[in-house]
Steps between C-alpha positions, in 0.01 A plus 500: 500500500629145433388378842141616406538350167657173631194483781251571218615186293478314813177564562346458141649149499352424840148632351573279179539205684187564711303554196614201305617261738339608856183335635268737321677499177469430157656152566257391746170659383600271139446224751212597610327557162610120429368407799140689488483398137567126541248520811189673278574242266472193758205687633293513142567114472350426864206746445441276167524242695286554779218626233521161341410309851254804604328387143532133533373538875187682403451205165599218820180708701241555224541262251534085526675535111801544670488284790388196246857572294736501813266176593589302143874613512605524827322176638412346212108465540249422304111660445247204562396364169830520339739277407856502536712297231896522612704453176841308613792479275545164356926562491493536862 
C-alpha cells in the first residue's frame, strides 16, 4: 500500500510539472499570449499605416492638391506668379 501511495505522489508531481512548467504548460502558453498580443498590436499600427500611404497614394494619383504641398515643402517651389519674400533674422 505505501509503494502504491509513494508511486502515486510521484506521478502527480511529474504531471504538475508538465502542466505548469512543461512545454505545453501554463508557463509557456503565458508567453505566448504576450507574444500574440504584442504582435496584433504591432499589426493594427502597420495596417494604420499602410491605409495612410494607400490614401495618400490614391490623393498623389487623382489629385495635383497634394503633389503642389510636397512640391512647396519638400523642394521649396514656387507657383508662377508668386512671390517669395524669405524673412532672415536680423540677430543672426
Amino acid at each position: 500500500m505505501r509503494t502504491v501511495l509513494t508511486s502515486l505522489i510521484i506521478l502527480f508531481v511529474v504531471l504538475q510539472y508538465a502542466v505548469w512548467l512543461g512545454d505545453f504548460g501554463y508557463v509557456r502558453l503565458n508567453q505566448l499570449r504576450s507574444t500574440v498580443s504584442s504582435q496584433q498590436d504591432e499589426n493594427k499600427n502597420l495596417e494604420q499605416r499602410n491605409l495612410r500611404l494607400q490614401a495618400e497614394v490614391v490623393d498623389l494619383k487623382q489629385g495635383t492638391a497634394a503633389l503642389e504641398e510636397r512640391a512647396r515643402s519638400q523642394l521649396g517651389m514656387i507657383k508662377d506668379g508668386e512671390q517669395f519674400y524669405q524673412v532672415i533674422d536680423a540677430t543672426e
